[in-house]
MILOKE-105949 format. One record per residue (C-alpha): residue number from 1; chain; x, y, z. Coordinates in Angstrom, 3 decimals. Example, Ala and Ser with C-alpha at 12.3 -4.5 7.8 and 13.67 -1.06 7.14 Angstrom:
<vexvos>
+-----+-------+----------+----------+----------+
|   n | chain |       px |       py |       pz |
+-----+-------+----------+----------+----------+
|   1 |     A |   12.300 |   -4.500 |    7.800 |
|   2 |     A |   13.670 |   -1.060 |    7.140 |
+-----+-------+----------+----------+----------+
</vexvos>
This chain:
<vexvos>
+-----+-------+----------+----------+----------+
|   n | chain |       px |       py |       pz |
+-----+-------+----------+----------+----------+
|   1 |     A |   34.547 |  -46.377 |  -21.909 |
|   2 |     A |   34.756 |  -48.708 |  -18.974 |
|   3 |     A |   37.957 |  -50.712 |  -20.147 |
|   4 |     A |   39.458 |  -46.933 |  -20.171 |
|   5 |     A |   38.128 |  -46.482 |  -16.999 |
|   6 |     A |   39.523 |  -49.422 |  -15.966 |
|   7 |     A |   42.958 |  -48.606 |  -16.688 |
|   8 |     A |   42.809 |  -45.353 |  -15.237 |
|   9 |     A |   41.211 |  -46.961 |  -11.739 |
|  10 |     A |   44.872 |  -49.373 |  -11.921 |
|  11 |     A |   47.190 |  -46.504 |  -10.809 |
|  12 |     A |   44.784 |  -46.370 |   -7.935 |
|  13 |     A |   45.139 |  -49.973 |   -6.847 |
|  14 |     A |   49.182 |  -49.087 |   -7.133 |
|  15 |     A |   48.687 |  -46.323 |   -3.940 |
|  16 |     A |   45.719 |  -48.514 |   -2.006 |
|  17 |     A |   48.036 |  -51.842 |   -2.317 |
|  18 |     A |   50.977 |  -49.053 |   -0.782 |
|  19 |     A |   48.894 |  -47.953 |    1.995 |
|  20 |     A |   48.418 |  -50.786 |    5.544 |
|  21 |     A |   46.891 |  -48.931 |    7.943 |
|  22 |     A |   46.008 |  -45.620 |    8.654 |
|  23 |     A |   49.702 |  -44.692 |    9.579 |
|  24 |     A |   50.175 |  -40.484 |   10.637 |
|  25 |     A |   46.543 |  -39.765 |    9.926 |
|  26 |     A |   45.570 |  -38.984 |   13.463 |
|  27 |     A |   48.273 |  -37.718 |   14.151 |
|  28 |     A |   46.803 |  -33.939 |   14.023 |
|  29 |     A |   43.964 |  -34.321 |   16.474 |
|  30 |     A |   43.971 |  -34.480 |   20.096 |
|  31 |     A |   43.308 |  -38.164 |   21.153 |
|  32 |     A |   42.569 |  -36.706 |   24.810 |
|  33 |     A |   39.853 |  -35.524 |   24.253 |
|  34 |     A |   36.289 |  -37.125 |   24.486 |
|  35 |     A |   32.756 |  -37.413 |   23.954 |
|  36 |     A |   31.048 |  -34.800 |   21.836 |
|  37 |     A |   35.027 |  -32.762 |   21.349 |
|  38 |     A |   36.468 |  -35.907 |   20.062 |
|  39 |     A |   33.357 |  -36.551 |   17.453 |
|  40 |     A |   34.021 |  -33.216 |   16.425 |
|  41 |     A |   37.795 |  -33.773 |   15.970 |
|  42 |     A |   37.233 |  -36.750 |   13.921 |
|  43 |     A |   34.405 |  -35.416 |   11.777 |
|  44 |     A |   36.830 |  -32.429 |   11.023 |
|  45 |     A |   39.734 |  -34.354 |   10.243 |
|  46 |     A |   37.320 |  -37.067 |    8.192 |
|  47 |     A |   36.027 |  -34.632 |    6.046 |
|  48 |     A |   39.560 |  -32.521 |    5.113 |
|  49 |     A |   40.908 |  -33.334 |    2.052 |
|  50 |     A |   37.827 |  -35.135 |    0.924 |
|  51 |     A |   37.181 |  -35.993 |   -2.984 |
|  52 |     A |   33.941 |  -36.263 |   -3.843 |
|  53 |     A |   33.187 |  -39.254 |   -6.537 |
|  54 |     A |   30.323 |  -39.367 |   -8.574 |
|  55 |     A |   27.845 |  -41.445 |   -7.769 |
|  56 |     A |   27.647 |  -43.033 |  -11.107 |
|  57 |     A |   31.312 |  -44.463 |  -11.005 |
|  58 |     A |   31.017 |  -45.929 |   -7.662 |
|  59 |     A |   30.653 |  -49.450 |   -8.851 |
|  60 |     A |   33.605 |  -48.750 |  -11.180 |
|  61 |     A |   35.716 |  -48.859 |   -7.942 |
|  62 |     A |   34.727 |  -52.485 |   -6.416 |
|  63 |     A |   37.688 |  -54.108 |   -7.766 |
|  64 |     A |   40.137 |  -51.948 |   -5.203 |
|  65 |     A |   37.290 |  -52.569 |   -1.940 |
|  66 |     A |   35.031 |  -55.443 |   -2.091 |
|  67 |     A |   36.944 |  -58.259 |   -4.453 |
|  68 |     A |   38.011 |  -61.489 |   -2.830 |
|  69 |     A |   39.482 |  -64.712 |   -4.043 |
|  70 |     A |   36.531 |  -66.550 |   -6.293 |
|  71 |     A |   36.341 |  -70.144 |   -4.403 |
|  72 |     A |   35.835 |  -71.887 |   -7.513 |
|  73 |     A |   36.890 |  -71.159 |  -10.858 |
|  74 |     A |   40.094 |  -68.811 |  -10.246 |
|  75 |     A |   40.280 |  -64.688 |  -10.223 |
|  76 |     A |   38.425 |  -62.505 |   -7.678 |
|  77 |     A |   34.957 |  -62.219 |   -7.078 |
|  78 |     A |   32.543 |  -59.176 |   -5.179 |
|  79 |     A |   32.164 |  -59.519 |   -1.519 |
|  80 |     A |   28.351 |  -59.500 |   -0.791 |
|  81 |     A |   27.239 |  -59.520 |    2.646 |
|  82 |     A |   23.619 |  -59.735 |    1.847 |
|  83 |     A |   23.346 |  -63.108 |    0.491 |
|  84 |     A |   26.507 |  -64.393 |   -0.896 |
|  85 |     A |   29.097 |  -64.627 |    1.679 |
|  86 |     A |   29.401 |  -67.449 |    3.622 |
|  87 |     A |   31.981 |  -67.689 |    6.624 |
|  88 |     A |   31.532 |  -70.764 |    7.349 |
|  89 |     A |   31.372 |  -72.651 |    4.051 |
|  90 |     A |   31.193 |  -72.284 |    0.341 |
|  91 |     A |   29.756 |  -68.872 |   -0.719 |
|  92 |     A |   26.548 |  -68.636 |   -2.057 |
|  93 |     A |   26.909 |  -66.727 |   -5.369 |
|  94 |     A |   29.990 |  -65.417 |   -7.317 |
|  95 |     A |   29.526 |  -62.203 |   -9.101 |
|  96 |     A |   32.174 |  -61.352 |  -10.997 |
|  97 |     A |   33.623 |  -57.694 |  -11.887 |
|  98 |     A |   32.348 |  -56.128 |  -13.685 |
|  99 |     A |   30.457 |  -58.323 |  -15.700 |
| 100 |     A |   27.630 |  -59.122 |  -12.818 |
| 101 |     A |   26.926 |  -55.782 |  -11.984 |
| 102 |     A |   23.236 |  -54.787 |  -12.710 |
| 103 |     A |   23.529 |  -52.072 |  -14.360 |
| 104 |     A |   19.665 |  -51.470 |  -14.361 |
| 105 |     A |   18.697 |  -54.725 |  -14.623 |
| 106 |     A |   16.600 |  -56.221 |  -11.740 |
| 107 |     A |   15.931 |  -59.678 |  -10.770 |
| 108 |     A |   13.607 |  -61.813 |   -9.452 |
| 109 |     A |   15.658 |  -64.053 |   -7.530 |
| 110 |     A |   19.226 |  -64.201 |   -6.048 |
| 111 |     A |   22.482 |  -64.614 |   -7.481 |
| 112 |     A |   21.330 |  -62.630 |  -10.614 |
| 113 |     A |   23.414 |  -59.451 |  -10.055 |
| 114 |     A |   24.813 |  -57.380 |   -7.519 |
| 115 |     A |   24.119 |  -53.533 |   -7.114 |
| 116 |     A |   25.834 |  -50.512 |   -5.354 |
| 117 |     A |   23.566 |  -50.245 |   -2.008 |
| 118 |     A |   23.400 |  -47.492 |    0.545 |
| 119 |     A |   23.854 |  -48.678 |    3.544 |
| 120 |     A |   23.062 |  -46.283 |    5.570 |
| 121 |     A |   19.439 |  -45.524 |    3.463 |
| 122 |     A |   19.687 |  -42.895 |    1.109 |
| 123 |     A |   16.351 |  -41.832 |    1.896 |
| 124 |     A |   17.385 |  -40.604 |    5.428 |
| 125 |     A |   19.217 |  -37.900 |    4.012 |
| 126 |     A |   17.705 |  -36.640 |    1.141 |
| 127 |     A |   18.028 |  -39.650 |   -1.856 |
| 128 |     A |   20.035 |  -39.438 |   -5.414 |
| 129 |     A |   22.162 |  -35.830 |   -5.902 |
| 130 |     A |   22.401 |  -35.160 |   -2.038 |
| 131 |     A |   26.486 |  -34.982 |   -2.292 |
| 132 |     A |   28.440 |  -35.591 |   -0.553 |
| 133 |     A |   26.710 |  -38.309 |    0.983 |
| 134 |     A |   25.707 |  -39.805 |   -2.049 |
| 135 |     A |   28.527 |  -41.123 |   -3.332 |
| 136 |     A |   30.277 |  -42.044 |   -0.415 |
| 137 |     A |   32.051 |  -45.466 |   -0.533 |
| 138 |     A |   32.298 |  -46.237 |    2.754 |
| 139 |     A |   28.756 |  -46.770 |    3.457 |
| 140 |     A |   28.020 |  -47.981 |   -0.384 |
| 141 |     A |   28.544 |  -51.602 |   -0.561 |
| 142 |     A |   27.890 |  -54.140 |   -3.127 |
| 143 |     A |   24.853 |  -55.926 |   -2.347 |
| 144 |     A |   22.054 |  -58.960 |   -4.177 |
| 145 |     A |   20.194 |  -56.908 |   -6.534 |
| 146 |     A |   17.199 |  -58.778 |   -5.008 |
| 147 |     A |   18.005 |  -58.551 |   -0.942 |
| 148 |     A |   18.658 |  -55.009 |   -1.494 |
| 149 |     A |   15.323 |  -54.368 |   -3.080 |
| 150 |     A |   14.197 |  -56.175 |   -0.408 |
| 151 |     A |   15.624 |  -54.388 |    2.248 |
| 152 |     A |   14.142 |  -50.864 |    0.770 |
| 153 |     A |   14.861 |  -48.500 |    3.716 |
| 154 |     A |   14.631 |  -50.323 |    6.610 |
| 155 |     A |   17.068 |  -49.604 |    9.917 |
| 156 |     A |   19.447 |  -52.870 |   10.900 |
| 157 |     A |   18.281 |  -54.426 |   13.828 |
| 158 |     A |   17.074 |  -57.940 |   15.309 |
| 159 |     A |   14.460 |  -59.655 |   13.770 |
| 160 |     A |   11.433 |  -60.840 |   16.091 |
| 161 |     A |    9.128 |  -63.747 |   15.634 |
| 162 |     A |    7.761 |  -62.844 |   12.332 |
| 163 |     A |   10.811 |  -63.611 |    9.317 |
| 164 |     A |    9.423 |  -61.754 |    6.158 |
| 165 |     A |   12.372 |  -63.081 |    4.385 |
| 166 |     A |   15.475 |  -65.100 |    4.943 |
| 167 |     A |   18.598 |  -64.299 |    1.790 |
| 168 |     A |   20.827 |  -67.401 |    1.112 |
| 169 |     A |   23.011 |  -66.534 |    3.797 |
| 170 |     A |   20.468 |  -66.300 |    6.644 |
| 171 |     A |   20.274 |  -62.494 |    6.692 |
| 172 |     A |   16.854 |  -62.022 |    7.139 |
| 173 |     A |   14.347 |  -59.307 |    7.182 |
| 174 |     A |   11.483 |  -58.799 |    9.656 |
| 175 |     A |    9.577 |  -57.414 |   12.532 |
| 176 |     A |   11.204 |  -56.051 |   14.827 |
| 177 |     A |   12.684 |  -57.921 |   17.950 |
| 178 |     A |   11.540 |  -55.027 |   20.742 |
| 179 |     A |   13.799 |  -56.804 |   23.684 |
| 180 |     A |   16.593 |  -57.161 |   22.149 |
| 181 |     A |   16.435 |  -53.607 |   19.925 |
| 182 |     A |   16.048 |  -51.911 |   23.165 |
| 183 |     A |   12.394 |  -50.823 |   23.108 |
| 184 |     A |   12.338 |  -50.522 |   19.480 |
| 185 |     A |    8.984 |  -51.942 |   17.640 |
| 186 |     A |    7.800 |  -49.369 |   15.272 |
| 187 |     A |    8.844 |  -51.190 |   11.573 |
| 188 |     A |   10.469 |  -54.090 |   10.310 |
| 189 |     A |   14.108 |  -54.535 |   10.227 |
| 190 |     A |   16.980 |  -55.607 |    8.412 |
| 191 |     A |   19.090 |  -58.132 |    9.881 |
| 192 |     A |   22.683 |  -58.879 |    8.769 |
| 193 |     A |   24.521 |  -62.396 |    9.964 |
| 194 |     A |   26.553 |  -62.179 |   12.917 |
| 195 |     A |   30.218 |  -62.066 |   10.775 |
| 196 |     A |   28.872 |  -58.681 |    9.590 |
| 197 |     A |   26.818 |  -56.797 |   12.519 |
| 198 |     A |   29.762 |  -55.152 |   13.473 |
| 199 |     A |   30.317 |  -54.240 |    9.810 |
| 200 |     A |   26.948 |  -52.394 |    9.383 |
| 201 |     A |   27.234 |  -50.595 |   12.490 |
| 202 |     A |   30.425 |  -49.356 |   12.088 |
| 203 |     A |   29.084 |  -47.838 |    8.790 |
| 204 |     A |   26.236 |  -46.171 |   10.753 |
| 205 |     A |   28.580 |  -44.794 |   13.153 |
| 206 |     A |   30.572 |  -43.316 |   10.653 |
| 207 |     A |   27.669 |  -41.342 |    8.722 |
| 208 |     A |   26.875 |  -39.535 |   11.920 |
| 209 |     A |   30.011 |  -38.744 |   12.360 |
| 210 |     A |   31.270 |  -37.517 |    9.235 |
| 211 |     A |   28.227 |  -35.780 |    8.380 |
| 212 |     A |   27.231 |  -34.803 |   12.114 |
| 213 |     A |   26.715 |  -31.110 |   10.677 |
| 214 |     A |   24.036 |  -32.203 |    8.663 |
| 215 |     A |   21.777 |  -34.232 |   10.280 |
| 216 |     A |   19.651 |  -31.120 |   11.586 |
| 217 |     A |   18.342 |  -31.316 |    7.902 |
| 218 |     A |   18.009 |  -35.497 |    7.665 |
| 219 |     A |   15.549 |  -35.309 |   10.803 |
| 220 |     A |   12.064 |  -36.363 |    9.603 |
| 221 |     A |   12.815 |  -38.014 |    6.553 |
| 222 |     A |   10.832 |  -41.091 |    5.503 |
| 223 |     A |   11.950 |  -43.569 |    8.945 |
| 224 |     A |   14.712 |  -41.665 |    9.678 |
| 225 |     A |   13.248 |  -40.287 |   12.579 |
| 226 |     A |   13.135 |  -43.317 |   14.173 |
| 227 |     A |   16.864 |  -43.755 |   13.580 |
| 228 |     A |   18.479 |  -40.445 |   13.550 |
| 229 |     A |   18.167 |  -37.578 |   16.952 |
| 230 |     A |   18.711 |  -34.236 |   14.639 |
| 231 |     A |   21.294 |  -33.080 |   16.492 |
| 232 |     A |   25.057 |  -33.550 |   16.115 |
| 233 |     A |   25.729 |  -35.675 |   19.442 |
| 234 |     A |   25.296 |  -37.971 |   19.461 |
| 235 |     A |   23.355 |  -38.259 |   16.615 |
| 236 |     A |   21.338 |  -41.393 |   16.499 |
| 237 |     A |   18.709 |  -42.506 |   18.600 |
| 238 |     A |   19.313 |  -44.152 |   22.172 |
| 239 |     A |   18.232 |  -47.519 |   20.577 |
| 240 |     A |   19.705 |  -47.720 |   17.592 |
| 241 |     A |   23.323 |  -46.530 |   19.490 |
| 242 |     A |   22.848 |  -49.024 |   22.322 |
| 243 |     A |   22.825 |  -51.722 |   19.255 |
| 244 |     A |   25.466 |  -50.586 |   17.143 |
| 245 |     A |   27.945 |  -50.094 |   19.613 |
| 246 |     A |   26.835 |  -53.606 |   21.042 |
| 247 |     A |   27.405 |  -55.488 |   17.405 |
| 248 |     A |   30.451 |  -53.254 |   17.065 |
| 249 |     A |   31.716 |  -54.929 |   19.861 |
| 250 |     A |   30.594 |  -58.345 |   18.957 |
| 251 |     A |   31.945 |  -58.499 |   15.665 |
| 252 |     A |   34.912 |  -56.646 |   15.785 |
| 253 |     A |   36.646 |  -55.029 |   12.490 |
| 254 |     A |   38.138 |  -58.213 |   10.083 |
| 255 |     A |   40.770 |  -57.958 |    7.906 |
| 256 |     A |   38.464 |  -57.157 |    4.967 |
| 257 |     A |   37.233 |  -54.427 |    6.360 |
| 258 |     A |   40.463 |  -52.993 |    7.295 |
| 259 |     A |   41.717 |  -53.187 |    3.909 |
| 260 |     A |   38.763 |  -51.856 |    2.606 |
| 261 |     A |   39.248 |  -49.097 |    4.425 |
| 262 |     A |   42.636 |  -48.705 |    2.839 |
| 263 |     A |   41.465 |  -48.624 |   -0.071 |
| 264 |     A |   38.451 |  -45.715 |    0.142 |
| 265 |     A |   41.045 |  -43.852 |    1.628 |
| 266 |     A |   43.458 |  -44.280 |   -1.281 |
| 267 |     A |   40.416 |  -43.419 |   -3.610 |
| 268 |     A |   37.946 |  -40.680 |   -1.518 |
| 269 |     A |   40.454 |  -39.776 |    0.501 |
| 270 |     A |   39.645 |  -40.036 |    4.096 |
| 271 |     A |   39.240 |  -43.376 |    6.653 |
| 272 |     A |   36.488 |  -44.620 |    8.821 |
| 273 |     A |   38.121 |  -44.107 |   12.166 |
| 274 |     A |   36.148 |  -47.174 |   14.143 |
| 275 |     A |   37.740 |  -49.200 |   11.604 |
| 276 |     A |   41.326 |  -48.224 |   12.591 |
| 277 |     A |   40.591 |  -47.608 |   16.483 |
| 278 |     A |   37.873 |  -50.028 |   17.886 |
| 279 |     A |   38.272 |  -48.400 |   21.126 |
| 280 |     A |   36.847 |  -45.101 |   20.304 |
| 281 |     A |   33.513 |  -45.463 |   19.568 |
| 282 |     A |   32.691 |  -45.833 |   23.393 |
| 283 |     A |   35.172 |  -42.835 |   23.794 |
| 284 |     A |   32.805 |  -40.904 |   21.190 |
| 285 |     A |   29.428 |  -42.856 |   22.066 |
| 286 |     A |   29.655 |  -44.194 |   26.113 |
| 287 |     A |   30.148 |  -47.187 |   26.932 |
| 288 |     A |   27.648 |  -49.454 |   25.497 |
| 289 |     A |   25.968 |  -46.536 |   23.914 |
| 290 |     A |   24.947 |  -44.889 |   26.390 |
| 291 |     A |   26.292 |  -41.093 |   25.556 |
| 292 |     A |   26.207 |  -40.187 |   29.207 |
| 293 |     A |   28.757 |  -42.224 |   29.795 |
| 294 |     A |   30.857 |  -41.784 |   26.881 |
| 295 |     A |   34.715 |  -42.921 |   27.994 |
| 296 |     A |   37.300 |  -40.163 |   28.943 |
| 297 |     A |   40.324 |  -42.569 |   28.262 |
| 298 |     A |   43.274 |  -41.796 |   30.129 |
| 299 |     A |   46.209 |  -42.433 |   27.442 |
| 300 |     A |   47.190 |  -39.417 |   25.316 |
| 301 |     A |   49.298 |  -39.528 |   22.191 |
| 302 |     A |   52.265 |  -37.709 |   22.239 |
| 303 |     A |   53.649 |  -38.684 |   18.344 |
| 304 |     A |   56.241 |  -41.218 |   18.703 |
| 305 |     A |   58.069 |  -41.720 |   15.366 |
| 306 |     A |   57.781 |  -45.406 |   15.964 |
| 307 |     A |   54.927 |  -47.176 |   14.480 |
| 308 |     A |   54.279 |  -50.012 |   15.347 |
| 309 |     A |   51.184 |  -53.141 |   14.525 |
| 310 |     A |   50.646 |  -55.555 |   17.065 |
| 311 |     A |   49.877 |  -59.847 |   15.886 |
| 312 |     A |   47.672 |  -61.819 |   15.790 |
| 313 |     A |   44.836 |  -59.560 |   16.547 |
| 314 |     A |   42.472 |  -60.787 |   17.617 |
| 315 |     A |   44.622 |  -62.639 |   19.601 |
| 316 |     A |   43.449 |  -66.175 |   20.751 |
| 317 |     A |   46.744 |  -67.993 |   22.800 |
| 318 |     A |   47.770 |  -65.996 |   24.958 |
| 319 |     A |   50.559 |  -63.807 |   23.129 |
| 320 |     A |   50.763 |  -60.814 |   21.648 |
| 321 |     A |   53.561 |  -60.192 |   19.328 |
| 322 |     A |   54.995 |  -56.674 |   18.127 |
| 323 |     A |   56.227 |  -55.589 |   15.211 |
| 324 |     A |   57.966 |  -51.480 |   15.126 |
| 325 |     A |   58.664 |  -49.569 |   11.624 |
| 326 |     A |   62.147 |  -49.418 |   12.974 |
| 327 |     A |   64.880 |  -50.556 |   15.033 |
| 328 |     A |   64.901 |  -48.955 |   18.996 |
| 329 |     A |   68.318 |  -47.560 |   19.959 |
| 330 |     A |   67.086 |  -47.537 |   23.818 |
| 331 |     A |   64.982 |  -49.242 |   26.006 |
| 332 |     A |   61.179 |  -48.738 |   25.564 |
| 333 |     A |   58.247 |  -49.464 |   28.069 |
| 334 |     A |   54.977 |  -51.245 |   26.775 |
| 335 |     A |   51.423 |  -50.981 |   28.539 |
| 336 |     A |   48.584 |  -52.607 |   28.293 |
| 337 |     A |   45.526 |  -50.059 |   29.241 |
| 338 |     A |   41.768 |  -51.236 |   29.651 |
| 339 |     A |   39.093 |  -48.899 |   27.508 |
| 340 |     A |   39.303 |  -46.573 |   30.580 |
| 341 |     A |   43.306 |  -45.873 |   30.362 |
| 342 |     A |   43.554 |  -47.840 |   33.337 |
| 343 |     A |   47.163 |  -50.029 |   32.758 |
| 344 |     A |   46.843 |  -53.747 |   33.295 |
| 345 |     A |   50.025 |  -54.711 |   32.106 |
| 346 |     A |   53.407 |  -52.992 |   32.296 |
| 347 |     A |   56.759 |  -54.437 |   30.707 |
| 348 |     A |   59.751 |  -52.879 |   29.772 |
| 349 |     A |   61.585 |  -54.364 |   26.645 |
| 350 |     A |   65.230 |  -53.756 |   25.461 |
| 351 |     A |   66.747 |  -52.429 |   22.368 |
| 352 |     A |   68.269 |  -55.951 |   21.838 |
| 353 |     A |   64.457 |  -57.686 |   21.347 |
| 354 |     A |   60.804 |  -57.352 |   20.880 |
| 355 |     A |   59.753 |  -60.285 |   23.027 |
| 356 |     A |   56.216 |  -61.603 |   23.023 |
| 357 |     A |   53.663 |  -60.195 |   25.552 |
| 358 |     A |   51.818 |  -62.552 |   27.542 |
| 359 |     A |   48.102 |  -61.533 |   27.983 |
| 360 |     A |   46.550 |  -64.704 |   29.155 |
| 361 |     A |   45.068 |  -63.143 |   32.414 |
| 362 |     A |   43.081 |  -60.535 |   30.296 |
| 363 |     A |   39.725 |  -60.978 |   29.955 |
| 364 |     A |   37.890 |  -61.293 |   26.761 |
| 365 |     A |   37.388 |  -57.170 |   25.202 |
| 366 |     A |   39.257 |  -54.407 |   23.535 |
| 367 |     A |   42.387 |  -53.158 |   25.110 |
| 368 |     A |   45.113 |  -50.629 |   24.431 |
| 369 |     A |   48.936 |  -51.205 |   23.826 |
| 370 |     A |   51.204 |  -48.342 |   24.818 |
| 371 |     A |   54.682 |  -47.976 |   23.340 |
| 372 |     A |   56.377 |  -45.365 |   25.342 |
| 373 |     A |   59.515 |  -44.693 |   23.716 |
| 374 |     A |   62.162 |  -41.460 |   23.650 |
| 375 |     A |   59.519 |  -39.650 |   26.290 |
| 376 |     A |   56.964 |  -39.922 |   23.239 |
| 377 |     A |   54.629 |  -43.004 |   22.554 |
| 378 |     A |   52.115 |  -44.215 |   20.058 |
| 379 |     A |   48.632 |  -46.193 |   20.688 |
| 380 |     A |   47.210 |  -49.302 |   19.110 |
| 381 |     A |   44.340 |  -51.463 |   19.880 |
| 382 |     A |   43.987 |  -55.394 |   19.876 |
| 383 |     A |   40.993 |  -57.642 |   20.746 |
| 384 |     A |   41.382 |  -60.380 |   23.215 |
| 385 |     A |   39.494 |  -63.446 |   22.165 |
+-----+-------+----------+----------+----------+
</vexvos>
């Protein structure tokens, strides 16, 4: 049954491999708009044309989201961020697909066998057979059967003085760190190494978002109310917001994640938008998570038929390059825009050339890049390192 299912999950790898990018799929909603409005907008458009996988053949699609190039021993192995990755050196464990997957096993130590783990605690929301949260791959990850057992159902945060336990690759699990979890002491937490802060987050963010209509019902389950604010804006509690928009920020989206979200989309159907547009989740959440002060960005889409990605990003010398989907007959105008729409940098560029843009003089942060072209214009985002 699973080579079978195999084959049939290779035509899917055929349409995420075709997909870069979330191309036209904002093009419907009105980027204008912010705060509670734009949540809405997004949470409408994320939940459209949804499929709904069963939770049992989640696992079954790891091979199109979380492999990676084994470091020893050739083929692809399953992306852990629990224990096994290791950004800085040789990884930790290799569990291969499909082979390494638990499949009710348990283990008493690391590196045994990974599992499918909720990320966002399945607990908070009602556990196994709540759908369409339950199976929802973009906040069910592949994680060390043991870590995750670990972890049970505790929120992300800082650990404090007291390490319960430390995983292979220095995630750790503890009390709570009150200062730096803004006020927050009231159970341990889970802590995730710095390459993937920014990863967890963005997974929170998401689940109140997509789900914002439901989270009237999650309030008061097990430590969710420590976690969630039971109503649909913002959604989570001050603390936890003020720290996932700050690791969002620190550990902006990677490549991985990018093309993971690529391929959920390709397979459920619909695209974590703070994967795709850094830059909104203080237009959603406020700038540094405070909702009060959520960002009422100045730049509106108006559907330019010209696409465009922008390299390297995160940009580290200086220069920006661009790259369009097609030739320009006419002149265009570029912009560079702060997270407030205010423009920093205005250059007009030729049909002849795309030259390079020189951001040197920006500071280190997210910024927009305008492409005004035909009296229409599209909006990307880069990170200045």
């Amino acid at each position: 049954m699973r080579i079978l299912y195999i084959s049939i999950i290779s035509v899917f790898l055929s349409v995420c491999t075709a997909m870069a990018g979330p191309g036209t799929y904002y093009n419907s909603i009105d980027t204008s708009k912010s705060c509670s409005t734009f949540k809405t907008a997004l949470a409408q458009l994320i939940t459209q044309n949804y499929v709904v996988i069963p939770y049992g053949s989640v696992d079954n699609y790891y091979n199109l989201t979380d492999l990676k190039p084994a470091e020893s021993g050739g083929g692809d192995v399953v992306a852990d961020k629990y224990s096994s990755e290791n950004p800085n050196g040789t990884d930790y464990c290799s569990f291969r697909f499909p082979a390494d997957f638990c499949l009710g096993r348990s283990s008493s130590t690391e590196c045994f066998c990974y599992d499918k783990e909720h990320v966002f605690p399945k607990s908070w929301f009602g556990g196994a057979d709540v759908y369409p949260m339950y199976s929802d791959i973009h906040f069910i990850w592949p994680a060390d059967n043991y870590v995750n057992f670990r972890k049970g159902n505790l929120s992300i945060g800082y650990v404090g003085s007291t390490i319960i336990y430390t995983s292979k690759n220095s995630t750790k699990i503890g009390t709570s760190n009150s200062s730096l979890n803004y006020g927050y002491n009231s159970s341990n937490v889970f802590e995730p190494i710095d390459s993937f802060k920014g990863d967890f987050a963005r997974a929170y963010l998401y689940v109140v978002t997509r789900y914002q209509d439901s989270i009237v019902n999650w309030i008061g389950r097990s430590t969710s109310g420590n976690v969630l604010d039971g109503n649909k804006y913002p959604g989570l509690d001050p603390w936890i917001l003020q720290l996932c928009v700050k690791w969002h920020k620190l550990d902006p989206p990677s490549q991985f994640e990018r093309n993971r979200n690529d391929a959920v989309q390709g397979i459920q159907g619909n695209r974590n938008p703070y994967i795709d547009y850094p830059h909104w989740v203080e237009k959603v959440f406020g700038v540094n998570g405070i909702s009060s002060s959520c960002v009422a960005t100045a730049v509106k889409y108006n559907k330019s038929t010209v696409e465009f990605s922008v390299y390297p990003n995160p940009a580290t010398n200086g220069l920006l390059n661009l790259k369009t989907s097609t030739t320009l007959t006419e002149d265009a105008i570029l912009e560079v825009t702060d997270i407030l729409g205010r423009t920093l940098i205005s250059q007009k560029i030729n049909a002849m050339g795309i030259p390079s843009l020189n951001i040197s003089n920006l500071t280190k942060g997210m910024y927009f890049l305008n492409l005004i072209y035909k009296d229409s214009n599209n909006v990307s985002s880069f990170i200045k390192e």
